[in-house]
N, CA, C and O atoms as a DFTB+ gen file, in Angstrom:
600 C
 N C O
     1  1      46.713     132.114     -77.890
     2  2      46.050     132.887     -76.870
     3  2      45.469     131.973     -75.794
     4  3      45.567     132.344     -74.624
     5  1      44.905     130.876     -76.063
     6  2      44.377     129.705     -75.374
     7  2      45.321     129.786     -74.317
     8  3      44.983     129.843     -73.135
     9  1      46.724     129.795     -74.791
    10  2      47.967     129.351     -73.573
    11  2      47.763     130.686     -72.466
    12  3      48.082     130.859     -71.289
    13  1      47.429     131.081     -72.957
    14  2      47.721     132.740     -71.523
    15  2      46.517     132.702     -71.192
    16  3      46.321     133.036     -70.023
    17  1      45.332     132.325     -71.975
    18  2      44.173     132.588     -70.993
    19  2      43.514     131.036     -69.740
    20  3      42.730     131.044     -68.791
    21  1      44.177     130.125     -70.279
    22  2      43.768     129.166     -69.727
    23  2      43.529     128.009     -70.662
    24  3      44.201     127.764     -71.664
    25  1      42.480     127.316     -70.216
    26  2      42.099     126.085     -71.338
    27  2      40.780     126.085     -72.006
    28  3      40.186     125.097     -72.437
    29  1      40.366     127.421     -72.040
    30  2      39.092     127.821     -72.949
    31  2      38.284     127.240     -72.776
    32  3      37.711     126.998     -73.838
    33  1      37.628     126.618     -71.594
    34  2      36.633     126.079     -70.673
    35  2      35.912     126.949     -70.206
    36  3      36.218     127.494     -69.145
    37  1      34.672     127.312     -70.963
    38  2      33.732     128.220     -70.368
    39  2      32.954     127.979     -69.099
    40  3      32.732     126.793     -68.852
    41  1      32.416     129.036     -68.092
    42  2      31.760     128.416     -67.455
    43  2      30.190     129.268     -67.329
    44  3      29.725     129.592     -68.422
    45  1      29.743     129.471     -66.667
    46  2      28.382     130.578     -66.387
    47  2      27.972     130.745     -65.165
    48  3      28.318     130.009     -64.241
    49  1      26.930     132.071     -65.010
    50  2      27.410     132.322     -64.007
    51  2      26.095     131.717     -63.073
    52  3      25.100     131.603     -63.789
    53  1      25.869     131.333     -61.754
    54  2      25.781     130.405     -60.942
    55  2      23.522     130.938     -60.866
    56  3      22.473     130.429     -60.471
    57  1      23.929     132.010     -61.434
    58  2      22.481     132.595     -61.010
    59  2      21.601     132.477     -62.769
    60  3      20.458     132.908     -62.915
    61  1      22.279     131.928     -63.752
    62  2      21.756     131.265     -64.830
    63  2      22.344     133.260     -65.512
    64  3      23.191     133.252     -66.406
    65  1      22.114     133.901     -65.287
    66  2      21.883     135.138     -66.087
    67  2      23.033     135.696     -66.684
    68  3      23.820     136.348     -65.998
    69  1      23.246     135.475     -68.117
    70  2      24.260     136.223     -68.739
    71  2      25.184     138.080     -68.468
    72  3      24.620     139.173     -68.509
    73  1      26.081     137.915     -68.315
    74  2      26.591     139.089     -67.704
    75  2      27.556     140.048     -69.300
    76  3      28.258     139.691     -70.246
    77  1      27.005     141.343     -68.765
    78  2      27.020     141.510     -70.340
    79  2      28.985     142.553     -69.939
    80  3      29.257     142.961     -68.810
    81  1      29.719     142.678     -70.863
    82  2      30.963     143.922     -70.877
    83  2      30.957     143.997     -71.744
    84  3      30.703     143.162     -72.613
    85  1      31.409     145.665     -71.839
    86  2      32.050     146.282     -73.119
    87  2      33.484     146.820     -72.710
    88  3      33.677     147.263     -71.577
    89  1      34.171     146.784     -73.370
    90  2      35.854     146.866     -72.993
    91  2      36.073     147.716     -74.616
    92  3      35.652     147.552     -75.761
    93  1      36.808     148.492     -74.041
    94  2      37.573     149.328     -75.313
    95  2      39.162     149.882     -74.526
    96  3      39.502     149.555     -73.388
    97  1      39.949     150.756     -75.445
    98  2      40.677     151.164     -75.379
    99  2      40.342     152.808     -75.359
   100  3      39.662     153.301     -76.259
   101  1      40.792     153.490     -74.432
   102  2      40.573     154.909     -74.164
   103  2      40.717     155.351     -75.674
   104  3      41.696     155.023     -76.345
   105  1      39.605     156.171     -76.200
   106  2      39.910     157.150     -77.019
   107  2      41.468     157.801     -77.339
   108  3      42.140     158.268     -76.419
   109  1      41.974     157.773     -78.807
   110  2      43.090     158.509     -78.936
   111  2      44.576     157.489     -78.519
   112  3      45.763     157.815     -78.524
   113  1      43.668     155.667     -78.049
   114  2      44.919     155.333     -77.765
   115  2      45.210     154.223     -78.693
   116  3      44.453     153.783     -79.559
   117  1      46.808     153.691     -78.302
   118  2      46.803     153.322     -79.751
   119  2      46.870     151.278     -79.355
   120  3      46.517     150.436     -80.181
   121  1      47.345     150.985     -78.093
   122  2      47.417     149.318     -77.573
   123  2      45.982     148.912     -77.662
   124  3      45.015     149.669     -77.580
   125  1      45.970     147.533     -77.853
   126  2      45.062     146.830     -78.166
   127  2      45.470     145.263     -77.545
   128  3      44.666     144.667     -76.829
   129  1      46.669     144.733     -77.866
   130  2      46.521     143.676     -77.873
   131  2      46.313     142.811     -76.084
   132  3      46.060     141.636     -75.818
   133  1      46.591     144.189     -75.029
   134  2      46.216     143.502     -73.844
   135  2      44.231     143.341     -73.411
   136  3      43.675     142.844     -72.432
   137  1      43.739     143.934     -74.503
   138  2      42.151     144.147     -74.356
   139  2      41.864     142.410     -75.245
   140  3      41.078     141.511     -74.947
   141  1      42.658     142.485     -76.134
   142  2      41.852     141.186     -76.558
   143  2      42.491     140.269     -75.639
   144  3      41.861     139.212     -75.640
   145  1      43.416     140.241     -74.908
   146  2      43.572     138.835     -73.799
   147  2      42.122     139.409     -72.518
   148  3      41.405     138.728     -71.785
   149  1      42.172     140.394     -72.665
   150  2      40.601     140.492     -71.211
   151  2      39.519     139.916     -71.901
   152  3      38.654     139.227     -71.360
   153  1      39.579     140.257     -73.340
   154  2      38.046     139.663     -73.609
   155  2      38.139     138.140     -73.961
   156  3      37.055     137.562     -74.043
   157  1      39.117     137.506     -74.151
   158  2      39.349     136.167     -73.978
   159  2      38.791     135.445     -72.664
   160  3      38.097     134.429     -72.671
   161  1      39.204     136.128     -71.574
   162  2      39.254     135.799     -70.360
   163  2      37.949     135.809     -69.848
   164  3      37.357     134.920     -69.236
   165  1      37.367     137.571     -70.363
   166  2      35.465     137.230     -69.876
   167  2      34.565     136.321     -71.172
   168  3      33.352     136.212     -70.995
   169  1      35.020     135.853     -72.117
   170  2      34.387     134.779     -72.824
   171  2      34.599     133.629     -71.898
   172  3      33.825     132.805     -71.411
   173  1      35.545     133.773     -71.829
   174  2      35.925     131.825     -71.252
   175  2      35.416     132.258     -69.465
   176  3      35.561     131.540     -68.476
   177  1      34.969     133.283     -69.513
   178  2      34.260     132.955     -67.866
   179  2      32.644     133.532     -67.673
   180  3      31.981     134.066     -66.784
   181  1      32.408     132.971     -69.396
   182  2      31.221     133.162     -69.677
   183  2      30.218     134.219     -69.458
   184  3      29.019     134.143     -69.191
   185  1      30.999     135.217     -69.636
   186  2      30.313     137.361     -70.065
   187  2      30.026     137.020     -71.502
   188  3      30.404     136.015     -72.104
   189  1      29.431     137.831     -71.870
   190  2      28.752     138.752     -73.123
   191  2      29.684     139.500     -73.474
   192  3      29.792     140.413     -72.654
   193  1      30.560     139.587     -74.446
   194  2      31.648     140.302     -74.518
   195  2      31.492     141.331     -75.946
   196  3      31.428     140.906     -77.099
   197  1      31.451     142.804     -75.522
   198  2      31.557     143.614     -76.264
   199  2      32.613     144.240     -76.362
   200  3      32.920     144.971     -75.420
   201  1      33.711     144.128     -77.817
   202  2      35.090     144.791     -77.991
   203  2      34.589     146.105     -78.973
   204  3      33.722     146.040     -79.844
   205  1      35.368     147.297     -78.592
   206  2      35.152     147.986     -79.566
   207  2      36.135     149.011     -79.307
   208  3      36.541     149.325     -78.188
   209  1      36.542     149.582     -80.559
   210  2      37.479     150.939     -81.125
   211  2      37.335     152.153     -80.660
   212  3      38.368     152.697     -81.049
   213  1      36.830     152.808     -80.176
   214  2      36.047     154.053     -80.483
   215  2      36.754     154.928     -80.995
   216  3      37.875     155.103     -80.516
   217  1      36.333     155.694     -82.063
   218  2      37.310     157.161     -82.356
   219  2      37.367     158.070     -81.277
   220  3      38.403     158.488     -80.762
   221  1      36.263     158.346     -80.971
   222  2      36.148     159.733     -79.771
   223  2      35.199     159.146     -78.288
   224  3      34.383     158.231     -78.169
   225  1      35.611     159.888     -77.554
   226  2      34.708     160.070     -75.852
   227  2      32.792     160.141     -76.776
   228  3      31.989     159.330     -76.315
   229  1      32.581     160.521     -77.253
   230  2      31.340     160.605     -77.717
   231  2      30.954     159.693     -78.811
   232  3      29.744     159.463     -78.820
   233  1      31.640     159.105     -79.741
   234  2      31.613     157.508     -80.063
   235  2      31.570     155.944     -79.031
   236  3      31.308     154.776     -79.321
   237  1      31.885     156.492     -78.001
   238  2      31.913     155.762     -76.610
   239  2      30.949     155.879     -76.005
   240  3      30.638     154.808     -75.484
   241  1      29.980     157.019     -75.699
   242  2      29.108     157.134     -74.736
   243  2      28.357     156.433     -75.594
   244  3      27.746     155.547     -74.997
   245  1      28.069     156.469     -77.161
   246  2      27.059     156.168     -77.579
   247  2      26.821     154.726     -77.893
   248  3      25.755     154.200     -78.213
   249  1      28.057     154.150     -77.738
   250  2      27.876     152.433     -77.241
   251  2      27.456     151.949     -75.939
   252  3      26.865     150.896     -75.699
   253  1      27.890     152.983     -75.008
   254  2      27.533     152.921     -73.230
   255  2      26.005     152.931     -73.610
   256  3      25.311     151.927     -73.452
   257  1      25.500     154.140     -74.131
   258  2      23.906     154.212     -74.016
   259  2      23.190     153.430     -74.964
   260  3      22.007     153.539     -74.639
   261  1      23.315     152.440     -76.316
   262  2      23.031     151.978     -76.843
   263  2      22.481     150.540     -76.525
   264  3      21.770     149.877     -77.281
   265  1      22.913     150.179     -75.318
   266  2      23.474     148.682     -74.893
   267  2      22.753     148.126     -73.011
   268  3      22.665     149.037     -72.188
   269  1      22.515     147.321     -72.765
   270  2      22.825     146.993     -71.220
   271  2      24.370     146.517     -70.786
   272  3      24.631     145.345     -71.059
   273  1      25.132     147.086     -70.316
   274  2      26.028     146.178     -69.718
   275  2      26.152     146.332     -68.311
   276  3      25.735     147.300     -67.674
   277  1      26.987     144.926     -67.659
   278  2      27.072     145.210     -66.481
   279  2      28.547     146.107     -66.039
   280  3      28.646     146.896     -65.100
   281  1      29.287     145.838     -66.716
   282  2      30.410     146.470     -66.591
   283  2      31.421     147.026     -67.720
   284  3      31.591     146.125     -68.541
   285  1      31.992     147.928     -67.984
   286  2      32.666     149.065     -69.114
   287  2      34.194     148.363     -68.024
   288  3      34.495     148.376     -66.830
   289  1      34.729     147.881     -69.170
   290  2      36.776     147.931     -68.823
   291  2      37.106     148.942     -69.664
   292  3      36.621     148.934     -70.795
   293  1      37.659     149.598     -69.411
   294  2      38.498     150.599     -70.295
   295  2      40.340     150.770     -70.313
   296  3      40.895     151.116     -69.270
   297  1      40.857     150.595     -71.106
   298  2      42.333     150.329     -71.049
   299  2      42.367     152.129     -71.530
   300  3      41.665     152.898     -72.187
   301  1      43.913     152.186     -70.571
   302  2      44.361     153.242     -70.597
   303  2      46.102     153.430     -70.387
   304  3      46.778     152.906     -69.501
   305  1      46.553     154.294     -71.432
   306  2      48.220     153.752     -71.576
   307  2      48.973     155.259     -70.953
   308  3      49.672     155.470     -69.962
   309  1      48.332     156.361     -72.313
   310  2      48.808     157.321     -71.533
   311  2      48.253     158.587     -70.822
   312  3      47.375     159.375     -71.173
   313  1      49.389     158.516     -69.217
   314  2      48.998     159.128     -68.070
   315  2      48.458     160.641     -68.204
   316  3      47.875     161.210     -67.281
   317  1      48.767     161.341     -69.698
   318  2      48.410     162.685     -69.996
   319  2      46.684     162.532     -70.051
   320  3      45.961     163.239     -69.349
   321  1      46.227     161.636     -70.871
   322  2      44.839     161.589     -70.224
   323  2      43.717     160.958     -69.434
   324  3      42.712     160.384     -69.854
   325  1      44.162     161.222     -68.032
   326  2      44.216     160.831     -67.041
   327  2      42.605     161.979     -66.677
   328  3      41.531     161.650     -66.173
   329  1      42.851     162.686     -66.943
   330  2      41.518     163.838     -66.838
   331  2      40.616     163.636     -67.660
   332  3      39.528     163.410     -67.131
   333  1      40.636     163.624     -69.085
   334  2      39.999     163.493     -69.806
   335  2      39.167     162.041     -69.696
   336  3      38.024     161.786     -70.074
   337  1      40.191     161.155     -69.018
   338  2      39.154     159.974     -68.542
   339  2      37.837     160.023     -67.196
   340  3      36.706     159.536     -67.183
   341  1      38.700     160.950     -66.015
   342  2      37.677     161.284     -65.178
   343  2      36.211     161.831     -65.954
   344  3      35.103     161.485     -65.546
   345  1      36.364     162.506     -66.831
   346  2      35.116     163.236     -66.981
   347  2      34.326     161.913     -68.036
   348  3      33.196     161.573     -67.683
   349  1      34.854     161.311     -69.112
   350  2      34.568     160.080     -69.533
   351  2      33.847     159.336     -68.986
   352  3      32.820     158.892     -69.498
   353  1      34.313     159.027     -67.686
   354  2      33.472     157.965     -66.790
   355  2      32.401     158.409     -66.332
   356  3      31.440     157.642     -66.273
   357  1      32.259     159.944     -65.827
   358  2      31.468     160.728     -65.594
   359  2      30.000     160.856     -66.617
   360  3      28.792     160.773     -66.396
   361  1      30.467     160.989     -67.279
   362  2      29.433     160.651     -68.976
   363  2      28.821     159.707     -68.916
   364  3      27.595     159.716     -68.808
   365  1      29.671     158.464     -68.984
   366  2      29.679     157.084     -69.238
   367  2      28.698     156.336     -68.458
   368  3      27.997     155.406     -68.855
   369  1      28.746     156.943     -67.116
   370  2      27.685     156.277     -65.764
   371  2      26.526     157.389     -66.191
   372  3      25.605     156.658     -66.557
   373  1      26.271     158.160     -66.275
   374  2      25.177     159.322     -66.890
   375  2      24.544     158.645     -67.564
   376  3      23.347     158.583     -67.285
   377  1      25.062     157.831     -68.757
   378  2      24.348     158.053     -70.234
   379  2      24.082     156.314     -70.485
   380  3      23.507     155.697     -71.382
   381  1      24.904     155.813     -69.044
   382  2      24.638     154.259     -69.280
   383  2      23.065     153.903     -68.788
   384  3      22.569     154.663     -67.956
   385  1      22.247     152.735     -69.297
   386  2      20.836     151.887     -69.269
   387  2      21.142     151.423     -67.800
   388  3      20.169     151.117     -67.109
   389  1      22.424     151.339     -67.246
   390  2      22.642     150.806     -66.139
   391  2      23.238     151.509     -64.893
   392  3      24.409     151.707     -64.570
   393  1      22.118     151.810     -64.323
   394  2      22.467     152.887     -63.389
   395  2      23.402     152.546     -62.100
   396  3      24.029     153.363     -61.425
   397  1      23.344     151.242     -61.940
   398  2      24.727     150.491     -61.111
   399  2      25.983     150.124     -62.098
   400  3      26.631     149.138     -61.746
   401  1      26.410     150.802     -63.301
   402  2      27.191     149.857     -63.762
   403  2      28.649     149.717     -63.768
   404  3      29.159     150.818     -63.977
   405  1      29.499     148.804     -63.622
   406  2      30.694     148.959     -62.670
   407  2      31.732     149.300     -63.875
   408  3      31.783     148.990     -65.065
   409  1      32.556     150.106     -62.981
   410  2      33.207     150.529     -63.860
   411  2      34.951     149.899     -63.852
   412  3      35.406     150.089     -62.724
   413  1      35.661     149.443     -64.485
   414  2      37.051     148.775     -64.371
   415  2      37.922     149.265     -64.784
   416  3      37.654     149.558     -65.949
   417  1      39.286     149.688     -64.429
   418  2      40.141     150.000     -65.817
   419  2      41.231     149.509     -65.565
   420  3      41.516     148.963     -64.500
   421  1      42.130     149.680     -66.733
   422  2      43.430     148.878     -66.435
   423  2      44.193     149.625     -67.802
   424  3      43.780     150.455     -68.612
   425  1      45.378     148.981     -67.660
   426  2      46.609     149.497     -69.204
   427  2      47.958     149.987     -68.322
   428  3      48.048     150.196     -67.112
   429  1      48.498     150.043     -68.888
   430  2      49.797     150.769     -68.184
   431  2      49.549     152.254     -67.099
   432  3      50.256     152.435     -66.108
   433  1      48.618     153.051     -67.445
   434  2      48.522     154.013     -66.436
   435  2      48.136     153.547     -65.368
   436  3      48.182     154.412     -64.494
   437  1      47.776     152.590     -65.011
   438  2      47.469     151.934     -63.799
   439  2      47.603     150.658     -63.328
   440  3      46.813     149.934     -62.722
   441  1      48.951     150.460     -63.774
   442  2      49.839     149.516     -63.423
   443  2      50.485     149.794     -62.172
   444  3      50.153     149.160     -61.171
   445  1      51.595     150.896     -62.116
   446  2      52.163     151.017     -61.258
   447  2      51.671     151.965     -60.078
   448  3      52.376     152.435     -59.185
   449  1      49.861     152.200     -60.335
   450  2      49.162     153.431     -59.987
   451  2      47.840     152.709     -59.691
   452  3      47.014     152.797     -60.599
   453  1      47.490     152.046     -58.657
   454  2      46.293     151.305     -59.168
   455  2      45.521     152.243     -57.911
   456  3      44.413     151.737     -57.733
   457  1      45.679     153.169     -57.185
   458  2      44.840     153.799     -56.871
   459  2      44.817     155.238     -57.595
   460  3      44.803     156.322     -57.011
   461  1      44.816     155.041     -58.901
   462  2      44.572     156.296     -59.320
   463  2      43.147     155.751     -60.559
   464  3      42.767     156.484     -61.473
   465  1      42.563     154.340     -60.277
   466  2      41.149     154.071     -60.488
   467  2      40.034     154.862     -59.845
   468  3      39.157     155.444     -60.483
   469  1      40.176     154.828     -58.095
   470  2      39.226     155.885     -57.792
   471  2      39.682     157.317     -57.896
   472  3      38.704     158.027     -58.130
   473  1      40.524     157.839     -57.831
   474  2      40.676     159.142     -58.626
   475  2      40.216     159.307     -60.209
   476  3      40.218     160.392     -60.790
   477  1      39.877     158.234     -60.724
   478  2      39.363     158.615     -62.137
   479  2      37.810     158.805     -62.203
   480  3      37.290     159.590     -62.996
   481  1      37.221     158.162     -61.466
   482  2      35.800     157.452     -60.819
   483  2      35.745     156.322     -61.285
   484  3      34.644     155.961     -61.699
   485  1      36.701     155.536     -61.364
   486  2      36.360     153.869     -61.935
   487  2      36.251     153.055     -60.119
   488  3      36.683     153.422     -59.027
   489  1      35.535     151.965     -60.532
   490  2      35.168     151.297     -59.409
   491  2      36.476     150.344     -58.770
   492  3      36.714     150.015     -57.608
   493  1      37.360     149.995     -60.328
   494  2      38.492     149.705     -59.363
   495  2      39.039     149.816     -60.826
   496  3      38.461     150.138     -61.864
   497  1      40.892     149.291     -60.480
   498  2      41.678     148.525     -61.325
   499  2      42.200     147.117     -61.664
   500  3      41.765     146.336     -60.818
   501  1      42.727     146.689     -62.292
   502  2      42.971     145.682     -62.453
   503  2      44.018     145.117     -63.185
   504  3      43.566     145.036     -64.327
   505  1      45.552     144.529     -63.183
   506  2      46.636     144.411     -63.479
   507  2      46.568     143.255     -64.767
   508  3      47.117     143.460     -65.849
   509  1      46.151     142.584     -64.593
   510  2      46.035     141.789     -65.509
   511  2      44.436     141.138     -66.431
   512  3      43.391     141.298     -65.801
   513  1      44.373     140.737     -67.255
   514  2      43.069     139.885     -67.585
   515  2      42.757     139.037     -66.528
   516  3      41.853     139.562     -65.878
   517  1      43.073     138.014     -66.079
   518  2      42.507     136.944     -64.885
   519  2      42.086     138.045     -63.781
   520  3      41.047     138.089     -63.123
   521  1      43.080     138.834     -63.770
   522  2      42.546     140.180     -62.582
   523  2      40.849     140.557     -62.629
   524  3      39.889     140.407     -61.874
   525  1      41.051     141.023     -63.723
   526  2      39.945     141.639     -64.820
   527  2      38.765     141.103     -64.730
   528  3      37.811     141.872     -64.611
   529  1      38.561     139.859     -64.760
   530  2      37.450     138.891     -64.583
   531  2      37.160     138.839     -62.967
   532  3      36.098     139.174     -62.441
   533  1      38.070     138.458     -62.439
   534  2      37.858     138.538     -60.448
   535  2      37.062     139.355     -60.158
   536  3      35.995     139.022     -59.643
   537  1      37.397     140.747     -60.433
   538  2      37.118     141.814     -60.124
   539  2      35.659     142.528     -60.715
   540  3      34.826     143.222     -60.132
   541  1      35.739     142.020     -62.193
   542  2      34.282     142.433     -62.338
   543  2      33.042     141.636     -61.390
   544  3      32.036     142.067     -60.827
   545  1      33.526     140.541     -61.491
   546  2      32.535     139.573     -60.881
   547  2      32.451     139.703     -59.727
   548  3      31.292     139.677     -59.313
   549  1      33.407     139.872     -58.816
   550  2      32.614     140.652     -57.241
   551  2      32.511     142.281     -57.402
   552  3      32.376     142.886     -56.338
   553  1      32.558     143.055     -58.584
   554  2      31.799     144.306     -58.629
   555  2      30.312     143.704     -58.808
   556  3      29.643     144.242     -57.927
   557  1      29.665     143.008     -59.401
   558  2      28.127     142.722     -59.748
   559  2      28.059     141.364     -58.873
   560  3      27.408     140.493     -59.449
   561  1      28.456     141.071     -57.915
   562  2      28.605     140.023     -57.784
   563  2      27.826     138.732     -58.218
   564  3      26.646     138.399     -58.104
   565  1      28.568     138.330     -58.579
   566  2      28.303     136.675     -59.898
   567  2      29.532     135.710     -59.199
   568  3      30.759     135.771     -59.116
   569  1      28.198     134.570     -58.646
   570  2      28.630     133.266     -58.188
   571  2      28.699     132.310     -59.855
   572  3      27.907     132.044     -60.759
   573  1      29.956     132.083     -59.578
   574  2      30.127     131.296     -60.997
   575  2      29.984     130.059     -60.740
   576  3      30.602     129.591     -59.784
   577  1      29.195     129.292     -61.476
   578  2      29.461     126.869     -61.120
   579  2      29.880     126.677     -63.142
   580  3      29.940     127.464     -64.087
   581  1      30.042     125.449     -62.987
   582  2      31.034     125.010     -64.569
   583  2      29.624     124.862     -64.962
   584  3      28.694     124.792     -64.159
   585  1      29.516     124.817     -66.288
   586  2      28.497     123.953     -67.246
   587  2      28.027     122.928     -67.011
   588  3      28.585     122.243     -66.154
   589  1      26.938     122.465     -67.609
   590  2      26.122     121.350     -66.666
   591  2      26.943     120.424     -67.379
   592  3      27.746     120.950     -68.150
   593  1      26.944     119.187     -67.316
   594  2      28.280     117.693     -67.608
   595  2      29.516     118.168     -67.660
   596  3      30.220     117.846     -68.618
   597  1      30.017     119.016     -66.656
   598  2      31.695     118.958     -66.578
   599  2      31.462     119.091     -65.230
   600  3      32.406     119.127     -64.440
């Protein structure tokens, strides 16, 4: 995994303050293995990285409201629930500690569709993990510098 994400050189972010995500896979879906290359990617660019399963939309909110984060990725494969995610996000910003908190998504439904992020109410999309990280970080914006002796 090292090879696709880079050289596992953490860094932090420029304003000292840990940046927190939670990333899951839409309810009901069944891919996984492109969520653990994102959370590779916000470890090694030094986020707080929360992975998790959820069974249901309401096993989800209750990690959204349980938690601070700055930003929710949510992977999403298939386009049938495409609605059921609008109202999700809808919840999700409701019930989140973080009343700015950005919202990302990505997976195959919005691959070849990447403006169908603001049609979901997500703050954007994002094609890949390295994407993934860019993008959260000028949603909250976070000036990143390397670790102190590198």
């Amino acid at each position: 995994m090292r090879d696709i994400t880079g050289s596992g050189r953490r860094v932090e972010p420029g304003d000292g303050r840990t940046r927190h995500a939670l990333l899951f896979h839409f309810p009901r879906e069944q891919h996984r293995f492109g969520l653990s290359l994102v959370q590779e990617m916000f470890l090694c660019s030094g986020w707080q990285v929360t992975l998790v399963a959820p069974a249901s939309v309401e096993e989800a909110t209750e990690v959204v409201r349980d938690s601070w984060f700055d930003v929710l990725g949510v992977s999403l494969g298939n386009d049938d629930l495409l609605n059921d995610l609008t109202s999700a996000i809808s919840t999700w910003r409701r019930g989140s500690r973080n009343q700015a908190l950005a919202v990302l998504v990505g997976g195959p439904a919005f691959l070849d569709h990447p403006e169908r992020s603001g049609e979901v109410g997500a703050d954007a999309s994002a094609p890949n993990a390295r994407e993934a990280v860019k993008i959260a970080e000028h949603l909250v914006g976070v000036g990143m510098r390397s670790p102190r002796g590198n």
